[in-house]
Residue frames as qw, qx, qy, qz and C-alpha x, y, z in Angstrom:
[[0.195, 0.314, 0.266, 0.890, -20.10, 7.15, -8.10],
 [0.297, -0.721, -0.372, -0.503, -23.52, 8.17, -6.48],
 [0.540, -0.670, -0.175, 0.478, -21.73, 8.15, -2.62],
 [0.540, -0.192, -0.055, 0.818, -19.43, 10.35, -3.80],
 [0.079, 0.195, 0.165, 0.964, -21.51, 12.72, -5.52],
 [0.585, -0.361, -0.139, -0.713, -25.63, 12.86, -5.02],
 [0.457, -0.232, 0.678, -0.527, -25.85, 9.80, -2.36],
 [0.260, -0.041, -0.934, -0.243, -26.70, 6.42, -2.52],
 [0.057, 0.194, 0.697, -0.688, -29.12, 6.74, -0.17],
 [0.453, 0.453, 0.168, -0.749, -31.35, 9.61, -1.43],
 [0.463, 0.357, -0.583, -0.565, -30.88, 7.65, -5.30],
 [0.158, -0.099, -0.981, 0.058, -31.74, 4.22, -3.56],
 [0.176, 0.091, 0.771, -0.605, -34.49, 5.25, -1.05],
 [0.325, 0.354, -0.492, -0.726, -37.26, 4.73, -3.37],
 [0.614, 0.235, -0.745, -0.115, -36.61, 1.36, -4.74],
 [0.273, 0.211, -0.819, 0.458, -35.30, 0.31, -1.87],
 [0.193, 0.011, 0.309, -0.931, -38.62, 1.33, 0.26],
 [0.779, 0.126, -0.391, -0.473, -40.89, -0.98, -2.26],
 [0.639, 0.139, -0.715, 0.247, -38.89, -3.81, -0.66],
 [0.761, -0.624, 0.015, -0.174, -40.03, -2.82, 2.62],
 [0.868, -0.265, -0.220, 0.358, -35.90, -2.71, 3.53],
 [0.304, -0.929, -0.208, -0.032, -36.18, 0.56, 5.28],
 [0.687, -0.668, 0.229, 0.171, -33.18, -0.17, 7.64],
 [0.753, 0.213, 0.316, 0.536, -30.77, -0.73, 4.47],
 [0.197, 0.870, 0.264, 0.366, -31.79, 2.69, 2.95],
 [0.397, -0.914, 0.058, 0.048, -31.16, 4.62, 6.47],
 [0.610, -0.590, 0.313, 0.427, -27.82, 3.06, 6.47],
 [0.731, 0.181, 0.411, 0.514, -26.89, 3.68, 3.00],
 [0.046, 0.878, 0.081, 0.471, -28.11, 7.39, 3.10],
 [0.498, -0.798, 0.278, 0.194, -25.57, 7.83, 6.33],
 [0.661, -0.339, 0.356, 0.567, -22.94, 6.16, 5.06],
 [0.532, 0.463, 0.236, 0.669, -23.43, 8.29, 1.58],
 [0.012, -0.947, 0.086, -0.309, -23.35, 11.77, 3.65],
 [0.709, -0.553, 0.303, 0.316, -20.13, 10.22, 5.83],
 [0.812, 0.080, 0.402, 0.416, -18.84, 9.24, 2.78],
 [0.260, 0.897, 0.138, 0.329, -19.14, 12.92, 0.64],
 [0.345, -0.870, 0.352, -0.016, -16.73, 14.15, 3.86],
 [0.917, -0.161, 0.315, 0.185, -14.47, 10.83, 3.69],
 [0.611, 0.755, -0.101, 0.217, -12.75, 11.96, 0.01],
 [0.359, 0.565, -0.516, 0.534, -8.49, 11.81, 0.95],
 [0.342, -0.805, 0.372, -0.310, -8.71, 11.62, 4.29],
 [0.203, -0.463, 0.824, -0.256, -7.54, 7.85, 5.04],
 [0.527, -0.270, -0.552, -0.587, -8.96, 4.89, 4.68],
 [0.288, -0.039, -0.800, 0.525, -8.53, 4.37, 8.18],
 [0.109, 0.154, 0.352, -0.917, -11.03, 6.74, 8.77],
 [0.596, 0.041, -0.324, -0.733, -13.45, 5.79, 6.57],
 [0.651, -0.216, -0.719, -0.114, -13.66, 2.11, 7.51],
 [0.095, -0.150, -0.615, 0.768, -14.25, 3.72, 11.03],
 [0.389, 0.107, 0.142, -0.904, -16.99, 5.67, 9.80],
 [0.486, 0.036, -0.741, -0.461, -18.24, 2.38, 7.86],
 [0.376, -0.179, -0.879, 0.234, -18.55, 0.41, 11.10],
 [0.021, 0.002, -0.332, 0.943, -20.35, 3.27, 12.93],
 [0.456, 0.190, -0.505, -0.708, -22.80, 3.21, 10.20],
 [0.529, 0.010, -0.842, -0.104, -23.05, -0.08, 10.31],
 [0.155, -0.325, -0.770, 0.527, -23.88, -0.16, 14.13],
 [0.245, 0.241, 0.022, -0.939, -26.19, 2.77, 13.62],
 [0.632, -0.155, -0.417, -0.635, -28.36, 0.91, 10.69],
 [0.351, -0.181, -0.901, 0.179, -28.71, -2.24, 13.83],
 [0.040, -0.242, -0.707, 0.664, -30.11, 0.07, 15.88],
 [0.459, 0.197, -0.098, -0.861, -32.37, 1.97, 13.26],
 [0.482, -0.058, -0.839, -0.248, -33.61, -2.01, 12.08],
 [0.187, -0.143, -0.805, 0.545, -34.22, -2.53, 16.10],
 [0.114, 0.412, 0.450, -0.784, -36.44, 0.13, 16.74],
 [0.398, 0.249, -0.367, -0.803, -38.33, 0.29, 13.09],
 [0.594, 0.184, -0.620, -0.479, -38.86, -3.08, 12.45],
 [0.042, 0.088, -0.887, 0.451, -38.99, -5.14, 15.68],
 [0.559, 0.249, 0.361, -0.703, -42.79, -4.01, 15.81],
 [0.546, 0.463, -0.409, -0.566, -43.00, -5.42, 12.23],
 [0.936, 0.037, 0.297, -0.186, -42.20, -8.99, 13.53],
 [0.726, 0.535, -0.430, -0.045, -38.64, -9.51, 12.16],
 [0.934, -0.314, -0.063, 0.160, -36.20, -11.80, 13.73],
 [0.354, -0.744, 0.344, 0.450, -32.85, -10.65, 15.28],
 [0.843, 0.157, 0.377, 0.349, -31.78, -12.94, 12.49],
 [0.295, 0.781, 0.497, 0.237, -33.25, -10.87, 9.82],
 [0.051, -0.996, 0.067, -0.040, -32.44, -7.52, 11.39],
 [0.562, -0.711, 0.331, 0.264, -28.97, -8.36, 12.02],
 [0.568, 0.337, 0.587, 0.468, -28.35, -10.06, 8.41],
 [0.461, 0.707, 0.406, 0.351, -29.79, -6.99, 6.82],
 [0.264, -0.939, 0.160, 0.152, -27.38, -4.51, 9.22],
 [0.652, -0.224, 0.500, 0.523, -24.44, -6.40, 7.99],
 [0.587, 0.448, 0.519, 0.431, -25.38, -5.91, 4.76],
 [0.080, 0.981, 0.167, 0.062, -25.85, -1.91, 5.36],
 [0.278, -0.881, 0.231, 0.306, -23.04, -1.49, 6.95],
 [0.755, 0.149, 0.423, 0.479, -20.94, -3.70, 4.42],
 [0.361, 0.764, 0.370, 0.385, -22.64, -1.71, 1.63],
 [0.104, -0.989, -0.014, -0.105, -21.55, 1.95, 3.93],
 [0.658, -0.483, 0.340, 0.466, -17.81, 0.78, 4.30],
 [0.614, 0.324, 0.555, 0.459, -17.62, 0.34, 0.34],
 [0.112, 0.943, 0.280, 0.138, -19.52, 3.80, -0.15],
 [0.221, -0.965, 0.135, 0.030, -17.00, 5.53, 2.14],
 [0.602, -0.448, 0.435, 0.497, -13.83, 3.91, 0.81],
 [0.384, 0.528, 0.486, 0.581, -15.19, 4.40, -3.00],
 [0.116, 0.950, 0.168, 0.235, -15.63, 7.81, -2.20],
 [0.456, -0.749, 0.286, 0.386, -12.34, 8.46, -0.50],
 [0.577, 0.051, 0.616, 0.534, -10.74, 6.62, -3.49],
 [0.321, 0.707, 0.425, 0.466, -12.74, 9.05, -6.21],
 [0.024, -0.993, 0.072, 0.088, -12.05, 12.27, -4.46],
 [0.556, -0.543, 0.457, 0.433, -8.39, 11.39, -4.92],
 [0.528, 0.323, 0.748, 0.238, -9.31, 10.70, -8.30],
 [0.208, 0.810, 0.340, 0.430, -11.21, 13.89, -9.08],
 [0.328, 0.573, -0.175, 0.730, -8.55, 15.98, -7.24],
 [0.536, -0.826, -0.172, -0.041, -9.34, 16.42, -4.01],
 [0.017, 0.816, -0.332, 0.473, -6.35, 17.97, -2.44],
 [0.714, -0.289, -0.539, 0.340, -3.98, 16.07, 0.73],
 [0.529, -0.785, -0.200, 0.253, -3.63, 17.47, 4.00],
 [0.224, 0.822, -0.293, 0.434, -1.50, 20.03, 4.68],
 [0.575, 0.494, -0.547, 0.357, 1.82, 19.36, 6.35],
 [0.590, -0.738, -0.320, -0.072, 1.37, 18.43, 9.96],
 [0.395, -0.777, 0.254, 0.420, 4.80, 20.14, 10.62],
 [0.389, 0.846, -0.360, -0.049, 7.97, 21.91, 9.09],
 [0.979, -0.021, -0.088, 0.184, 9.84, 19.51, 8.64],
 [0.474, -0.660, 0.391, 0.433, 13.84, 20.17, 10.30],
 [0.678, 0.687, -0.228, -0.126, 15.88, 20.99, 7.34],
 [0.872, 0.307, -0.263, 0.278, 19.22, 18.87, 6.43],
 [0.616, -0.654, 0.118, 0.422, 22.32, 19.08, 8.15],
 [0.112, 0.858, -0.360, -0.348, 25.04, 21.37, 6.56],
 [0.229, -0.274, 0.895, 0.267, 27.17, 19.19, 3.52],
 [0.628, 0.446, 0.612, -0.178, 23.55, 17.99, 1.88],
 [0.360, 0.736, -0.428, -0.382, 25.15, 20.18, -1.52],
 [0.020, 0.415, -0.887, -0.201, 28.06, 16.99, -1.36],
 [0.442, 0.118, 0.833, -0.312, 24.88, 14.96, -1.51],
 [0.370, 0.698, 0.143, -0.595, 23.90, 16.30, -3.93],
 [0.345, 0.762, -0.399, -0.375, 26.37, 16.21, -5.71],
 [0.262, -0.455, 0.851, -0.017, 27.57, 12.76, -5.58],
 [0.615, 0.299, 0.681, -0.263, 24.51, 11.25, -6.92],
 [0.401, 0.079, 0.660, 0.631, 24.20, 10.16, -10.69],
 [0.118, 0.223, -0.168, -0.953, 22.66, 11.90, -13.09],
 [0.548, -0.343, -0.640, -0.416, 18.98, 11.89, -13.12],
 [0.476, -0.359, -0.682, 0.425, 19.10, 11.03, -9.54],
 [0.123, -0.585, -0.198, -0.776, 17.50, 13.82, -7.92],
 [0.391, -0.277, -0.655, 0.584, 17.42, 15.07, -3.98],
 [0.129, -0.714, -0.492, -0.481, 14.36, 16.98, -3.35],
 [0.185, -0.088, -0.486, 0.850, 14.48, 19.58, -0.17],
 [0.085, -0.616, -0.688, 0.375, 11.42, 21.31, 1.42],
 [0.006, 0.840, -0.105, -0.532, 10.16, 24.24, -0.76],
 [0.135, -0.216, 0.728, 0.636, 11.84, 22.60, -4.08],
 [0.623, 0.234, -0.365, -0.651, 8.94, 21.78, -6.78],
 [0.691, 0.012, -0.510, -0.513, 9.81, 18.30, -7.03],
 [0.184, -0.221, 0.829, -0.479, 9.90, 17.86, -3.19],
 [0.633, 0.169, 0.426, -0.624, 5.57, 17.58, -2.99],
 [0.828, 0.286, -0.212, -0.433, 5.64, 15.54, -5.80],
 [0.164, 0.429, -0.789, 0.409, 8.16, 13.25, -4.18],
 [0.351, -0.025, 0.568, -0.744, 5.94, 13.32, -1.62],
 [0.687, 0.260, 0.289, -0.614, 2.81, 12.53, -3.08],
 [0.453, 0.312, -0.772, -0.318, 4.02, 9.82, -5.84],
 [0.551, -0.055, -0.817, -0.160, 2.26, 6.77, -5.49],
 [0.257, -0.206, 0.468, -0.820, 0.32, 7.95, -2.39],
 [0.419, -0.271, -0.866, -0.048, -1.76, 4.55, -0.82],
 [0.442, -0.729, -0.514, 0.093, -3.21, 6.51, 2.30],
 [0.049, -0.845, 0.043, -0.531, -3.02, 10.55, 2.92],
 [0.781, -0.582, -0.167, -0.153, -2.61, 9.30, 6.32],
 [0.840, -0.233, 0.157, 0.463, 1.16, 8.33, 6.23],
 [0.521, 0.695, -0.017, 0.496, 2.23, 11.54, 4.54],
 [0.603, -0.670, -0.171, 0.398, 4.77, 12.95, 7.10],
 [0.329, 0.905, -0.267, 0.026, 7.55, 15.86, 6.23],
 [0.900, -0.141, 0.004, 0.412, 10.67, 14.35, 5.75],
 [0.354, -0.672, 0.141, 0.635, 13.73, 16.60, 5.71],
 [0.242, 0.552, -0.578, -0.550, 14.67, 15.60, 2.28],
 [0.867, 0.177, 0.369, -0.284, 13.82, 13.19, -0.33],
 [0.028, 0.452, -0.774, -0.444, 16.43, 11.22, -2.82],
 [0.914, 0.346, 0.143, -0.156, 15.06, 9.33, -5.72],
 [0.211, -0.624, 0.639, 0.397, 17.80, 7.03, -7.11],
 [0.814, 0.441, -0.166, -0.340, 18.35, 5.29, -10.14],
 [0.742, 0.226, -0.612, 0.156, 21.28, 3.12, -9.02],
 [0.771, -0.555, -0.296, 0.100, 22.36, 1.23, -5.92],
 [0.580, -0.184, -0.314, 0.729, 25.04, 3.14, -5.54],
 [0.137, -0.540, -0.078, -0.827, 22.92, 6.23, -5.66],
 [0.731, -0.556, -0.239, -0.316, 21.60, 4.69, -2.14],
 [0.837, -0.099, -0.235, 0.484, 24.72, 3.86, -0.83],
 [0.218, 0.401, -0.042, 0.889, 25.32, 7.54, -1.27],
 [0.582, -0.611, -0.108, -0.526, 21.96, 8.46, 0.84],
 [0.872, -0.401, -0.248, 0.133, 22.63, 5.60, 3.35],
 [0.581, 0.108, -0.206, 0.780, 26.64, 6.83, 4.06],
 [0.122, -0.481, -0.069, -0.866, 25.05, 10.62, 4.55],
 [0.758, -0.489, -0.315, -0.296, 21.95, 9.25, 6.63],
 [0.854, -0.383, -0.282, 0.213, 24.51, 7.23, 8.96],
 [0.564, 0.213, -0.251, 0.758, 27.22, 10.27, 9.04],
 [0.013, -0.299, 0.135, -0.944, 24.62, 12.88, 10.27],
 [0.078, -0.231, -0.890, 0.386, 22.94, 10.41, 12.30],
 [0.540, 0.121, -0.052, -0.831, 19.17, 11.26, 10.35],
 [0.598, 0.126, 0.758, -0.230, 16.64, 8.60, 10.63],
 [0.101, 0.284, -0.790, -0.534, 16.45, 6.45, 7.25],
 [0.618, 0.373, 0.390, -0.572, 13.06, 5.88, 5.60],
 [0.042, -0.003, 0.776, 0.629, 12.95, 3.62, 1.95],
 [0.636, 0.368, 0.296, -0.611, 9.35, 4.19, 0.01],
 [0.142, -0.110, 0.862, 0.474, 9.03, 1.68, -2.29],
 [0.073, -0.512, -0.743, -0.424, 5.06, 0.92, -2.94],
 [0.084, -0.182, 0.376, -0.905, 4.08, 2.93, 0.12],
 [0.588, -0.489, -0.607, -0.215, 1.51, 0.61, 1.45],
 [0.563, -0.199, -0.477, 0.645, 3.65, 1.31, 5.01],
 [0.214, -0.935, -0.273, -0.069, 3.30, 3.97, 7.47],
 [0.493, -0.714, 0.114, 0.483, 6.62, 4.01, 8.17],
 [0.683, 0.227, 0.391, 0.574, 8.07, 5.68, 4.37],
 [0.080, 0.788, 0.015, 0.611, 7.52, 9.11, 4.81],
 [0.639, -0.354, -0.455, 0.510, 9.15, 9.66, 8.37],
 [0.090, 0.951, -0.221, 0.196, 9.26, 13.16, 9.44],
 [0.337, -0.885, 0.322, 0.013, 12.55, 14.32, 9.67],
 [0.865, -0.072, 0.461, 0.185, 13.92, 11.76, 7.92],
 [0.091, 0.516, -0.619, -0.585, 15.95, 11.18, 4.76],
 [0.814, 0.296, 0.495, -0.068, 13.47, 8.73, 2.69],
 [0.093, -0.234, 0.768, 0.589, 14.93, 7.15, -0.30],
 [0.693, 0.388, 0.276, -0.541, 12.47, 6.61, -3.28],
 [0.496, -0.115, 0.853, 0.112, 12.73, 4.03, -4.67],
 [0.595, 0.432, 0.468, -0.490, 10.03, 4.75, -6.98],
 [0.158, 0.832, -0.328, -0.419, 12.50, 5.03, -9.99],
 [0.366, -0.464, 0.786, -0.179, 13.80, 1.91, -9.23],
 [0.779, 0.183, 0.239, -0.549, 11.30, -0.12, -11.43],
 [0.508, 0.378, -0.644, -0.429, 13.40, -2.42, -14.05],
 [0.754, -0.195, 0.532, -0.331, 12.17, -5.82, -13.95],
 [0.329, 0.476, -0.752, -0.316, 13.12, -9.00, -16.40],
 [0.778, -0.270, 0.515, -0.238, 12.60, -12.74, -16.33],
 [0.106, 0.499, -0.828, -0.234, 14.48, -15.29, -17.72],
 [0.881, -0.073, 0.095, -0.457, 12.10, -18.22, -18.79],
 [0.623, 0.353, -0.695, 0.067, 14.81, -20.80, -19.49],
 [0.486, 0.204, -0.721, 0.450, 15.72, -20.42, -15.57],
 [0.332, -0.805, -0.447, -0.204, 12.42, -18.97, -14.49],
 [0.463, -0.377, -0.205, 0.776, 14.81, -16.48, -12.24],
 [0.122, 0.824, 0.353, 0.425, 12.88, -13.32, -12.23],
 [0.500, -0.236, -0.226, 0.802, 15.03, -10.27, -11.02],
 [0.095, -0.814, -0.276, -0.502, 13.15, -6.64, -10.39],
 [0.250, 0.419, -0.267, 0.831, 14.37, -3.97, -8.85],
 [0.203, -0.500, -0.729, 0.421, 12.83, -2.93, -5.13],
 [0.344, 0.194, 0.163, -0.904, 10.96, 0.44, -6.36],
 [0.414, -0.157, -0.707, -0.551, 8.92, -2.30, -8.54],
 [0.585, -0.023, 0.526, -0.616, 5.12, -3.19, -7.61],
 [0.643, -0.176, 0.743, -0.052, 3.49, -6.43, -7.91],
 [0.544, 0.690, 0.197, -0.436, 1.41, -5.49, -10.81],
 [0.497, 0.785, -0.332, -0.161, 4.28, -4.60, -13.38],
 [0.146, -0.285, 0.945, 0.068, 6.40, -7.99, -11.71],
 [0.493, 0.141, 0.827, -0.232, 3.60, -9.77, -12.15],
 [0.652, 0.729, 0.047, -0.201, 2.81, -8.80, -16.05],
 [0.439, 0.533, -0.684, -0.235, 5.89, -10.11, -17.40],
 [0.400, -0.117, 0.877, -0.238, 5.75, -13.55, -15.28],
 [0.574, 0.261, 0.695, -0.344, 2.79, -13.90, -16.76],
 [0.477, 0.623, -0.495, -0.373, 4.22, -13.49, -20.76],
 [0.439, 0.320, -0.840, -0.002, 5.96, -17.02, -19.84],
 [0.735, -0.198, -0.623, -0.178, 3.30, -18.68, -17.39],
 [0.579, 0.050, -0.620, 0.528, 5.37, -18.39, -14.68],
 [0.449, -0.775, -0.257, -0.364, 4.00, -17.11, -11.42],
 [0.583, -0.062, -0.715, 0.382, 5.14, -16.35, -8.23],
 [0.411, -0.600, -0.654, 0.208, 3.38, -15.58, -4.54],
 [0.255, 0.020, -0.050, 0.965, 2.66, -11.78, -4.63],
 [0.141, 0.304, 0.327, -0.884, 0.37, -10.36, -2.17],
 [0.280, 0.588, 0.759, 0.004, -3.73, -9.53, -3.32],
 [0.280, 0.873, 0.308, -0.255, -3.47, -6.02, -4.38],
 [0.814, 0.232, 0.149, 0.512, -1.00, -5.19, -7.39],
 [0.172, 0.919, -0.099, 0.342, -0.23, -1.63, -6.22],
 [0.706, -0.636, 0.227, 0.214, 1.92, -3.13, -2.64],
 [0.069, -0.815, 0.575, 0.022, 5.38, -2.66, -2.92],
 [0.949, 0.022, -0.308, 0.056, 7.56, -6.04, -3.66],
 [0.166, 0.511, -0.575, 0.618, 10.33, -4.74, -1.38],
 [0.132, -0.341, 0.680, -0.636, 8.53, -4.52, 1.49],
 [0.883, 0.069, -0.245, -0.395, 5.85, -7.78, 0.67],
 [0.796, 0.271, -0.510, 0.180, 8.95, -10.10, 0.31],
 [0.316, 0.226, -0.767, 0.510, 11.18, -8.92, 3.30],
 [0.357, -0.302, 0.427, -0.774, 8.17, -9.33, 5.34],
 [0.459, 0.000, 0.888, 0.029, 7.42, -12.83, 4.23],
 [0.039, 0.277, -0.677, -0.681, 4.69, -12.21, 1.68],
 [0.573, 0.396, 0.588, -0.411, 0.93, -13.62, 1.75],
 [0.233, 0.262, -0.395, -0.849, -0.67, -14.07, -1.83],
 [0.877, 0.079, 0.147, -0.451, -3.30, -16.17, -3.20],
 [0.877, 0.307, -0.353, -0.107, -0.76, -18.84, -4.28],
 [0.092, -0.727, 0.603, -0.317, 0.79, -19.21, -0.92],
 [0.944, -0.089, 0.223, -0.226, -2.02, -22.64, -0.04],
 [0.964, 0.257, 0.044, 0.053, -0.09, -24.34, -2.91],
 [0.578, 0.665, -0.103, 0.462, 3.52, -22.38, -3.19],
 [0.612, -0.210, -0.227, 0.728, 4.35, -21.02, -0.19],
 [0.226, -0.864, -0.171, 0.417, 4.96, -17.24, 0.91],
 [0.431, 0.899, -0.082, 0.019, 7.02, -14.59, -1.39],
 [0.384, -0.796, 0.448, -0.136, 9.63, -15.11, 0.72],
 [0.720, -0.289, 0.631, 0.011, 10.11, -18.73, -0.08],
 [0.711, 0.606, 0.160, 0.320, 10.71, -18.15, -4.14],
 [0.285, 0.914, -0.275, -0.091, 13.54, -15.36, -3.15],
 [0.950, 0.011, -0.053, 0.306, 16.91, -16.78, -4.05],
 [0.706, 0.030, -0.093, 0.701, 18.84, -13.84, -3.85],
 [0.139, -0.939, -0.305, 0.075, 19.18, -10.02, -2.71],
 [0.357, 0.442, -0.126, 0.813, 21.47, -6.56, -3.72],
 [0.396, -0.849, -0.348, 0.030, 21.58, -5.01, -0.56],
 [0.241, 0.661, -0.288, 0.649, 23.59, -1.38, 0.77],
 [0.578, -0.319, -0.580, 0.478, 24.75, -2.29, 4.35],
 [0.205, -0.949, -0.234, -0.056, 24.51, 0.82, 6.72],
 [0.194, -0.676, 0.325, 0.632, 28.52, 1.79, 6.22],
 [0.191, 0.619, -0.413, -0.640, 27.69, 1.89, 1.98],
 [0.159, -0.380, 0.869, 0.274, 29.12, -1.34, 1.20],
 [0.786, 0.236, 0.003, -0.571, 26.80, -3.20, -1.71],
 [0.081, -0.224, 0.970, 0.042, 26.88, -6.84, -1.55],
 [0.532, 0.146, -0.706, -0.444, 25.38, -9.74, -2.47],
 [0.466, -0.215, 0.606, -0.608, 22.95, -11.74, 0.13],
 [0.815, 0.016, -0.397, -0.422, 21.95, -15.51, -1.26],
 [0.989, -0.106, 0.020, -0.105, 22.57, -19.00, 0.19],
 [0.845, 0.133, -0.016, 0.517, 26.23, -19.07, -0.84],
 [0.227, 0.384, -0.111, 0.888, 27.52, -15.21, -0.58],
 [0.241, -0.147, 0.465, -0.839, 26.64, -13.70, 3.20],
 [0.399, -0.276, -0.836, -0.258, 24.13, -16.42, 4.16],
 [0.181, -0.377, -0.647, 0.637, 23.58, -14.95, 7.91],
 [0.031, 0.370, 0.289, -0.882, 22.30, -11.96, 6.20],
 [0.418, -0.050, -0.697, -0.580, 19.90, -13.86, 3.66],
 [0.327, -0.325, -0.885, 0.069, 18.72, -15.57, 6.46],
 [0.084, -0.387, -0.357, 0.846, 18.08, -12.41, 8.74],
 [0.304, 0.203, -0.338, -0.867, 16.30, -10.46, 5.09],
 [0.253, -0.138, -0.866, -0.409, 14.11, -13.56, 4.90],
 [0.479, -0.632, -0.606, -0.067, 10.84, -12.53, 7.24],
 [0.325, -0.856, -0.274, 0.296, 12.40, -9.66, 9.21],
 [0.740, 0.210, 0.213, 0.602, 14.20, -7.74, 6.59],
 [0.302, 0.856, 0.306, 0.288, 13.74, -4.07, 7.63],
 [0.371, -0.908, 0.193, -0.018, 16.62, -2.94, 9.43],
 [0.843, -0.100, 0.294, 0.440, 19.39, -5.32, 7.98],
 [0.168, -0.313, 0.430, 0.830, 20.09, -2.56, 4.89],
 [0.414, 0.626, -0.035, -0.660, 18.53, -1.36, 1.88],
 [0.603, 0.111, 0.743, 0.269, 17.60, -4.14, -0.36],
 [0.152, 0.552, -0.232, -0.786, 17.77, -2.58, -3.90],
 [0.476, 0.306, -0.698, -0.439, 17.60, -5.68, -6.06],
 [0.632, -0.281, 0.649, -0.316, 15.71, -9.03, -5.52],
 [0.528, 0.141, -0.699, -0.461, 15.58, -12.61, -7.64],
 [0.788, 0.020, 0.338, -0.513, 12.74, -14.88, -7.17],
 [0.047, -0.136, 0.891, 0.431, 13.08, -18.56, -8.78],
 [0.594, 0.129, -0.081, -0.790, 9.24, -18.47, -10.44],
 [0.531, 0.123, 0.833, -0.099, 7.09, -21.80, -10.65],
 [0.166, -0.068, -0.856, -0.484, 5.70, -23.05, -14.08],
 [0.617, 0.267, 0.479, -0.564, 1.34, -22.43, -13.26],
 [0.238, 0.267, 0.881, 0.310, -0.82, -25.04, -14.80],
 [0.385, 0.826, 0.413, -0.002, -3.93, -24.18, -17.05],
 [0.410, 0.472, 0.118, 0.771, -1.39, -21.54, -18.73],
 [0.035, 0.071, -0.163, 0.983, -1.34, -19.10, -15.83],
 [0.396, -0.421, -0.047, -0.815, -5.30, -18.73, -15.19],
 [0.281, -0.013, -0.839, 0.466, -6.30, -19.55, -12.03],
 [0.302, -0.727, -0.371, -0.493, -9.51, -18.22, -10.03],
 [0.308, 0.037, -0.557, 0.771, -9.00, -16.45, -6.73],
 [0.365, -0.718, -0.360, -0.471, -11.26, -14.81, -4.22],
 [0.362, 0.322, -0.441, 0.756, -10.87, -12.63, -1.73],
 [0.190, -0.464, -0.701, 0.507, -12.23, -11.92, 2.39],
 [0.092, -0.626, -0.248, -0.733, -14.65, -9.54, 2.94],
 [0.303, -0.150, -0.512, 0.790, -14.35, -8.00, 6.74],
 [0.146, -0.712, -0.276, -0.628, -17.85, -6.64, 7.44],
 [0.126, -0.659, 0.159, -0.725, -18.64, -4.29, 10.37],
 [0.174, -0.142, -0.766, 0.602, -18.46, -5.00, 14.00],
 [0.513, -0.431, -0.370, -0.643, -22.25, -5.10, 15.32],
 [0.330, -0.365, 0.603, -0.628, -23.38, -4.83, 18.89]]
């Protein structure tokens, strides 16, 4: 809260100054005036500005404190820690201006409007379903739903939120007749879900999820994130291998194999699905498990983004011990230091 508004720096340097740990301060008063600019823009950009920072308080330690008789050790230990401390500053302040409104970029281009016939697209889609166009109201909010990094906002042509797979099957058939590049957003961790020029399906609508504890077979749509799969699992114990942050997408987690903290003991996301609804790229919605189209279960398992539009996935869930509580802990990636 203090990067983003008055500085950590100026509200540390004080304290921090009694402690004779100078070289902290400097870097924590840079990285809280980087960090006041930082609000929306990315967090690429901010964990750029973190590491800068970070190289910046080595050299202010070097030249302050070198007379003072500290050891590279010492000076290098307590840059890590600035610059750690100025990555955090400038991604918690990107994260709170988004928070307290900061505004996203304007559009880095007009995006090419539809090809003529986008009306029968329109129209063909159920009800509720809803094809947004450049210039509509609920294009930008399309747009901006569940927004993980300003960075990846591109102008697509047009945007379809569906509520059934054959409301994709419709998009996909359109996409492949008027030969527009096809974009699915599902959590939008991805750079590649807002395409300009594209036709992106959102998925975001997409959210029903369920789990059967008799057969642990948990079945959630592909606009669902881990979070809201991973709160009913955990009504019946049951658990399966989903990624470290619960806003990612389970669409594009799973068909990309799937890290989580219960992969040591369980395997990858991938290796709990048992089955997939997927629209092929001429419409057709089939059925992709071990026994029904196995080439193209095998193909969705670890390189699933170009095979079709998975819409539906089941997972067969494990039974965790202690009742579901587990302890976990996660890397911490501090700055690169000369």
């Amino acid at each position: 809260r203090k990067a983003g508004s008055h500085g950590v720096g100026g509200a540390c340097a004080e304290e921090l100054l009694e402690h004779r740990a100078s070289v902290l301060c400097w870097s924590l008063s840079a990285g809280s005036q980087g960090a006041r600019g930082q609000g929306g823009q990315g967090a690429r950009g901010c964990a750029q500005k973190g590491r800068e920072l970070g190289s910046r308080g080595y050299r202010c330690g070097r030249e302050a404190k070198m007379s003072e008789g500290w050891s590279t050790v010492e000076m290098t230990a307590t840059a890590v820690i600035a610059g750690g401390v100025a990555v955090a500053a400038s991604v918690g302040a990107m994260l709170m201006g988004k928070k307290e409104g900061i505004p996203p970029p304007p559009m880095r281009k007009d995006p090419k409007p539809l090809p003529p016939g986008y009306e029968e697209l329109k129209g063909a889609l159920s009800s509720g379903a809803v094809l947004a166009l450049p210039g509509d109201s609920k294009y930008e909010e399309a747009r901006l739903r569940n927004c993980w990094n300003y960075d990846a906002l591109g102008a697509p042509s047009g945007i379809v939120t569906p509520l059934t797979a054959e409301d994709v099957a419709v998009a996909v058939k359109f996409a492949a007749q008027h030969k527009l590049d096809l974009a699915i957003a599902g959590g939008r961790h991805s750079f590649l879900n807002l395409v300009d020029d594209s036709l992106v399906v959102d998925m975001s609508k997409m959210d029903a999820v369920s789990v059967d504890p008799q057969t642990f077979v948990v079945t959630c749509q592909a606009g669902c994130r881990l979070g809201e799969v991973d709160a009913e699992c955990e009504k019946y114990e049951l658990g399966v291998t989903f990624g470290h942050e619960r806003t990612t997408g389970v669409a594009g987690l799973t068909l990309h194999g799937g890290h989580g903290v219960l992969e040591k003991r369980y395997g990858l996301s991938v290796d709990f699905l048992v089955s997939c609804q997927v629209v092929l790229a001429d419409g057709r919605i089939v059925t992709a498990s071990d026994s029904e189209n196995p080439d193209l279960f095998w193909a969705l398992k670890g390189a699933g983004s170009n095979f079709g539009v998975v819409t539906q996935f089941d997972f067969k869930a494990v039974k965790l011990p202690n009742g579901g509580k587990f302890l976990a802990g996660n890397r911490v990636f501090l700055p690169f230091l000369p």
